[in-house]
Legacy VTK file of the C-alpha trace (Angstrom):
# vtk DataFile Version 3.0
C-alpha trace
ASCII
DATASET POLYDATA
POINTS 150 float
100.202 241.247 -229.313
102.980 243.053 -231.080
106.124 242.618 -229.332
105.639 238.226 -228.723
106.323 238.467 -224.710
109.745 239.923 -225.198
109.793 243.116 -222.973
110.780 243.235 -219.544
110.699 246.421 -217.232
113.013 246.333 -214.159
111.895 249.177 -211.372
113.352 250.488 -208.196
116.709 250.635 -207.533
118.800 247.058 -206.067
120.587 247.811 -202.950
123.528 245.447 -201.291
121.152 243.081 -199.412
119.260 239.865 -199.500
115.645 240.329 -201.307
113.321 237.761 -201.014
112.343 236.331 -204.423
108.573 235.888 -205.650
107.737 235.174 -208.980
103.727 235.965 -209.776
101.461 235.543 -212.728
98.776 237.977 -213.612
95.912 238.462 -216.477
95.009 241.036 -217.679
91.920 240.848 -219.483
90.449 243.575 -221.813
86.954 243.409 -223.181
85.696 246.848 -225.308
88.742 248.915 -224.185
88.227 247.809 -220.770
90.358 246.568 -218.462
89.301 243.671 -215.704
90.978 244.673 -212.333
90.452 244.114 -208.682
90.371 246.858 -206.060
91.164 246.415 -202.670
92.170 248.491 -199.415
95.225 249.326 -200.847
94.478 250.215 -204.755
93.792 248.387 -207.790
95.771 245.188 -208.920
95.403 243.174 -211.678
93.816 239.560 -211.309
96.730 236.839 -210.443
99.546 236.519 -207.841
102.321 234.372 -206.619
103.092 231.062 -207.770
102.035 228.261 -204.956
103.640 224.863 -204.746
105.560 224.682 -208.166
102.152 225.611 -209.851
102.774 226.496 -213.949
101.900 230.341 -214.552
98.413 229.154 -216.336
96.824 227.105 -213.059
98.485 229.653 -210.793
96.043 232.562 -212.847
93.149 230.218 -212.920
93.594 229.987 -208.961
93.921 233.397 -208.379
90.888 234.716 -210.552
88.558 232.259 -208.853
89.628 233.263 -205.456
90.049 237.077 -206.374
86.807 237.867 -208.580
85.307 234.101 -208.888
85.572 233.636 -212.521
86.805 230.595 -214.710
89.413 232.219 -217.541
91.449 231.529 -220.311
94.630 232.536 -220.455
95.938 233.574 -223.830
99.858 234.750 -225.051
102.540 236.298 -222.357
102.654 240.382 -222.958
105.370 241.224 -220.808
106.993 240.895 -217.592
108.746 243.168 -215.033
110.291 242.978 -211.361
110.988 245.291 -208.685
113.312 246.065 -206.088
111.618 247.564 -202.609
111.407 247.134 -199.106
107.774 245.897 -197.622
106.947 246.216 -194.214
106.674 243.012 -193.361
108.933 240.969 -195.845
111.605 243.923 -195.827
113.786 243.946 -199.008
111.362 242.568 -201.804
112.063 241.104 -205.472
108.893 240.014 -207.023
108.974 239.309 -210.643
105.449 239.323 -212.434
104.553 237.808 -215.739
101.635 239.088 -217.384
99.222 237.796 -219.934
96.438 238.193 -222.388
93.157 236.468 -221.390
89.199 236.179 -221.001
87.111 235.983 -218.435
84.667 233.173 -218.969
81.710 232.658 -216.711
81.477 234.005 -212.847
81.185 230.641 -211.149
81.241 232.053 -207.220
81.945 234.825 -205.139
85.520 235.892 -204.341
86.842 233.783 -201.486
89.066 237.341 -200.979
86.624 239.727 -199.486
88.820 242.954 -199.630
88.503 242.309 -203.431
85.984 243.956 -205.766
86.164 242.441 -209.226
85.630 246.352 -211.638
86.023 246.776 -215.589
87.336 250.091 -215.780
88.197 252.442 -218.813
91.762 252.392 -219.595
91.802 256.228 -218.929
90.450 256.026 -215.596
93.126 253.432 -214.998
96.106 254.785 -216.599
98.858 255.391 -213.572
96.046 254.500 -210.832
97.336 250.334 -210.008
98.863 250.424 -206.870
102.292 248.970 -208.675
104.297 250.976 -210.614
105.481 247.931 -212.837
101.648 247.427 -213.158
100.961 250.471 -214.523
103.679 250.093 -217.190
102.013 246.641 -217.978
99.121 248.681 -218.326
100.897 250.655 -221.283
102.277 248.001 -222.902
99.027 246.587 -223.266
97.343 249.666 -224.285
100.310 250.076 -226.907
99.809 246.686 -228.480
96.158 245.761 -227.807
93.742 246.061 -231.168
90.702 245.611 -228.926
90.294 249.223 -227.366
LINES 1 151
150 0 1 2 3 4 5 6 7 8 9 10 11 12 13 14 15 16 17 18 19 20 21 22 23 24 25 26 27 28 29 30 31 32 33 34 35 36 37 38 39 40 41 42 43 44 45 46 47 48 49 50 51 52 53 54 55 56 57 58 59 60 61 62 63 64 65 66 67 68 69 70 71 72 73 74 75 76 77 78 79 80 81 82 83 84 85 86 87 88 89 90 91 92 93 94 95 96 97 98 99 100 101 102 103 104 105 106 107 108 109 110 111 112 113 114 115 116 117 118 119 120 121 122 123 124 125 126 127 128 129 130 131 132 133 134 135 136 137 138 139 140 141 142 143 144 145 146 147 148 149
């Protein structure tokens, strides 16, 4: 990847209150211009989440994509990473800071453990401005504006 990890994209606007904090690690994995995502209920997400019991950014991915879409991955270089400032309806004022990175999906070992989830490769044009995130969508471009694989 081009720009080494460096970029960072801040989104929605901090207001004078107290956010709770969650930092998250994601892949995103792209295989023949295609992009590895899961949809749920509530729109399409990227494989990974938040970090559980002081887990490193690697084992927290390799946890998530086996309970998500039930595959076994490597995770490659960081791309970029971005945070948000909202209000969810059952946390109330939210701060969750996601670092994404490059990656392959290795060998489907199960079935997700998450049964809302439906592991989908999609075409980066059906997926451009469609994850439920905005600051997944513009990990989405910086991908797609780095990535030699498309």
């Amino acid at each position: 990847m081009a720009n080494n990890g460096r970029l960072h994209g801040v989104f929605g606007e901090k207001e004078d209150a107290v956010y709770t904090d969650r930092e998250g690690a994601y892949l995103i994995p792209v295989q023949n211009g295609r992009v590895g995502v899961v949809r749920t209920p509530k729109g399409y997400f990227f494989l990974g989440g938040g970090l559980e019991n002081e887990e490193s950014h690697s084992l927290c991915i390799v946890r998530e994509c086996l309970e998500e879409a039930g595959y076994t991955v490597s995770v490659g270089e960081k791309i970029c990473s971005a945070e948000t400032y909202c209000r969810h309806p059952v946390i109330g004022c939210f701060h969750p800071v996601q670092t994404y990175y490059a990656g392959r999906l290795l060998e489907k070992t199960a079935e997700s453990s998450e049964k809302d989830h439906t592991f989908l490769w999609m075409d980066y044009d059906e997926l451009r401005g469609r994850m439920f995130a905005e600051m997944q969508n513009w990990a989405l471009e910086q991908v797609f504006g780095s990535v030699s694989d498309r």
